[in-house]
LOMARMAR-285960 format. One record per residue: residue number from 0; chain; x, y, z of N, C-alpha, C in turn. Coordinates in steps of 0.2 Angstrom, whole numbers, padded with zeros to 4 digits. Layout:
N
[NUM, "A", [X, Y, Z], [X, Y, Z], [X, Y, Z]]
...
! end
This chain:
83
[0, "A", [-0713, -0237, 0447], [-0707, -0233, 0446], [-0703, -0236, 0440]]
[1, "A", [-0703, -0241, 0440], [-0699, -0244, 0433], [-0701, -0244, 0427]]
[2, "A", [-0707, -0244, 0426], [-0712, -0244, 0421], [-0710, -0238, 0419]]
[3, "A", [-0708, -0231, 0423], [-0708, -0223, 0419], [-0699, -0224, 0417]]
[4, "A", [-0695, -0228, 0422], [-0688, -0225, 0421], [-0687, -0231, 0412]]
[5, "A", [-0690, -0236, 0412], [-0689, -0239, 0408], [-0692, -0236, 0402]]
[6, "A", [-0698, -0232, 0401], [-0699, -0225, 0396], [-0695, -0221, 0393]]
[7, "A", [-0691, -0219, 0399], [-0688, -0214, 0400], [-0680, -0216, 0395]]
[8, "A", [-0677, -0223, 0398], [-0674, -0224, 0395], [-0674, -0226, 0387]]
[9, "A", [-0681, -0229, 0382], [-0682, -0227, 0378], [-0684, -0224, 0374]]
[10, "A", [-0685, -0218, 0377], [-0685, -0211, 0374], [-0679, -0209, 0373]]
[11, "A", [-0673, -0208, 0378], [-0670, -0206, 0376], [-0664, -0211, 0372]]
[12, "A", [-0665, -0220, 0371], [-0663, -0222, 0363], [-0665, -0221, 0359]]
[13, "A", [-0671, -0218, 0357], [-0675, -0216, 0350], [-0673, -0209, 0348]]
[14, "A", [-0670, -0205, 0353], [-0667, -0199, 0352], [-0660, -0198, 0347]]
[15, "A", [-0655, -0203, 0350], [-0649, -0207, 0348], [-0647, -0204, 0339]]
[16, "A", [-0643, -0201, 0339], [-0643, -0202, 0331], [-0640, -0209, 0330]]
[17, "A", [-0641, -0212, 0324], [-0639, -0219, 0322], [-0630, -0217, 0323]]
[18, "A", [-0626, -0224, 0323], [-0620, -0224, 0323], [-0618, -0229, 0316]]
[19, "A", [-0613, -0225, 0314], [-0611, -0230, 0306], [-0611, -0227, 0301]]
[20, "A", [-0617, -0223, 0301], [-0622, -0219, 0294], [-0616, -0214, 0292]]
[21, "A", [-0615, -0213, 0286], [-0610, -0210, 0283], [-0612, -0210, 0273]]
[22, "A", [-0608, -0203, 0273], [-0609, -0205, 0266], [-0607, -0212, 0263]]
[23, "A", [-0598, -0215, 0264], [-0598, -0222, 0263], [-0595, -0219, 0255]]
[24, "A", [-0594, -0225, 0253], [-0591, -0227, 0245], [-0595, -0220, 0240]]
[25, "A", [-0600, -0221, 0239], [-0605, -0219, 0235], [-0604, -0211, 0235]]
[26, "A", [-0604, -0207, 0241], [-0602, -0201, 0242], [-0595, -0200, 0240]]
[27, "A", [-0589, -0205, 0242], [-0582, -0202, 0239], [-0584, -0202, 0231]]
[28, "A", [-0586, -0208, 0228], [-0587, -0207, 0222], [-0590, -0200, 0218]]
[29, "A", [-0597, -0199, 0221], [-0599, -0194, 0217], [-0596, -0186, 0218]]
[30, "A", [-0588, -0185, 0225], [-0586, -0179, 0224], [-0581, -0180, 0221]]
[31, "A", [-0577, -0187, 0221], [-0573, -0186, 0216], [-0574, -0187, 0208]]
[32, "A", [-0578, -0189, 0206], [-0581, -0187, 0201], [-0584, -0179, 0197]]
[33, "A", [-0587, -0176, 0203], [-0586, -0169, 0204], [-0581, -0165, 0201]]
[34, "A", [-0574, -0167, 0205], [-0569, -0164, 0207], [-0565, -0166, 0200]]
[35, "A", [-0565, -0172, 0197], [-0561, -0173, 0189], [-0565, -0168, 0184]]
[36, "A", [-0575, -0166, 0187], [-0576, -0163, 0180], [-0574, -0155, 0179]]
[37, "A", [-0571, -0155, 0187], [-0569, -0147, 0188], [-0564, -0147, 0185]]
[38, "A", [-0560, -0150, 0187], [-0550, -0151, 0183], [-0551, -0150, 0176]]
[39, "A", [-0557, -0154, 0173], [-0556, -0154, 0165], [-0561, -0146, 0163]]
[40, "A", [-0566, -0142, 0167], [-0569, -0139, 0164], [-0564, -0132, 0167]]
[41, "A", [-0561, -0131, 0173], [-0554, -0126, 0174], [-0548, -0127, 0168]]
[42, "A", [-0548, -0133, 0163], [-0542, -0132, 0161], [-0545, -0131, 0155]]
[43, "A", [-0549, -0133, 0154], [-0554, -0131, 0146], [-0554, -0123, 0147]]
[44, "A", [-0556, -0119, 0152], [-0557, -0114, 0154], [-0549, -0108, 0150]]
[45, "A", [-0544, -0111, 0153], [-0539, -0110, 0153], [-0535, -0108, 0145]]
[46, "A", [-0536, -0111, 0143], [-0534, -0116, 0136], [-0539, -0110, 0131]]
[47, "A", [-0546, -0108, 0134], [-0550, -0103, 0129], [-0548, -0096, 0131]]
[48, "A", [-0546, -0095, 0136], [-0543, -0090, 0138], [-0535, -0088, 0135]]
[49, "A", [-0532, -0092, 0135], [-0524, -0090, 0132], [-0525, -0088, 0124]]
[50, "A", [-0532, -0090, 0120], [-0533, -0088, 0113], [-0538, -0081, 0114]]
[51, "A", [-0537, -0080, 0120], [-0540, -0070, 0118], [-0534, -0067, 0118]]
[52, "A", [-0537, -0063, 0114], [-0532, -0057, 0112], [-0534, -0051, 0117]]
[53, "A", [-0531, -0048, 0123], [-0532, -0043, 0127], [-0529, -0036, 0124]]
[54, "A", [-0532, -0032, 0122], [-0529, -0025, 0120], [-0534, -0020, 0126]]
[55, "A", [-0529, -0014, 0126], [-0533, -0007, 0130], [-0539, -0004, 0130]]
[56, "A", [-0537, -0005, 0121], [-0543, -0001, 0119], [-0543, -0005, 0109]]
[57, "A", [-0550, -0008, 0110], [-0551, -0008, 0101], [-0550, -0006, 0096]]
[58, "A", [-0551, 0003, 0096], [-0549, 0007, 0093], [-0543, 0008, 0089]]
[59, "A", [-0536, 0006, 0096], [-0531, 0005, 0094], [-0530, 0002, 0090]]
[60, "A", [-0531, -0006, 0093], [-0530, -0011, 0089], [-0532, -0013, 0078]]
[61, "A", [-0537, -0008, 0081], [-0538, -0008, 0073], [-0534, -0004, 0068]]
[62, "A", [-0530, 0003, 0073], [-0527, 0006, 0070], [-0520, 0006, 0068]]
[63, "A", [-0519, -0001, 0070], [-0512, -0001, 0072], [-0513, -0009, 0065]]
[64, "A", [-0517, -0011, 0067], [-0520, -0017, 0060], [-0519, -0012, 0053]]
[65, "A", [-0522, -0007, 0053], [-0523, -0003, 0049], [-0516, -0001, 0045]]
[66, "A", [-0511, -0001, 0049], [-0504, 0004, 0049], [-0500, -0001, 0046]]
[67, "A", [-0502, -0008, 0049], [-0499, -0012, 0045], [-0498, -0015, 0038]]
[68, "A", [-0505, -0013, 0037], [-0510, -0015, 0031], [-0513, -0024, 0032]]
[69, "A", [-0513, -0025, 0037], [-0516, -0033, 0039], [-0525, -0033, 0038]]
[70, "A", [-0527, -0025, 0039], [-0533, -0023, 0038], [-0537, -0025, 0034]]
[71, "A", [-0540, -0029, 0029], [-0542, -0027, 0022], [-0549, -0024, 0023]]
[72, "A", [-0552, -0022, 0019], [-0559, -0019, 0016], [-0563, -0027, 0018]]
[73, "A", [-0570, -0028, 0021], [-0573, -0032, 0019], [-0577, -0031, 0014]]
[74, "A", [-0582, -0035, 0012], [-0585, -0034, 0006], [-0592, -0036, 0010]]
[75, "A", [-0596, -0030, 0008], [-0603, -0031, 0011], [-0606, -0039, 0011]]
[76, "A", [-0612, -0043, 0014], [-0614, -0045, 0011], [-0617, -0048, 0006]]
[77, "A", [-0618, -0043, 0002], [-0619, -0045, -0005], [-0614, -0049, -0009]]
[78, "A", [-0608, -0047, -0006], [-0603, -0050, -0012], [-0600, -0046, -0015]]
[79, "A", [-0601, -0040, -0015], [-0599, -0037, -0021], [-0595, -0029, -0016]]
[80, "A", [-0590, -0028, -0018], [-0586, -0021, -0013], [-0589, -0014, -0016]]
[81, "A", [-0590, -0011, -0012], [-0593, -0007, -0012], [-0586, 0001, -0011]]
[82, "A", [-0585, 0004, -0016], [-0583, 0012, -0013], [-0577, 0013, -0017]]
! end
């Protein structure tokens, strides 16, 4: 009878999850590292976002470019204007 409760009780240590085991150092480091490349690519983010120019509609925008005369004619490819 001793021989099985002493199995018994060894079975159930080996079941045990470890105590201690933890991310540790190594795991803060690699979320707070994480967490700084977030802050700088949200603020990058940010920063290309305030140089759009949001209109309703482009069409507008052109016609209203136009009225001002800020428009110019481009000059095709070739270099040379056409019309």
């Amino acid at each position: 009878m001793m021989l099985t409760s002493a199995l018994a009780g060894g079975a159930l240590a080996a079941n045990d999850p470890p105590r201690g085991i933890g991310p540790g150092f190594t795991g803060f480091v690699v979320l707070f590292l994480l967490a700084v490349a977030c802050y700088l690519l949200f603020r990058s983010m940010v920063g290309h976002l305030r140089k759009v120019r949001y209109s309703p509609d482009p069409a507008q925008e052109q016609t209203q470019a136009a009225d001002t005369g800020e428009a110019e004619p481009k000059a095709p490819s070739g270099g040379t204007p056409t019309g």
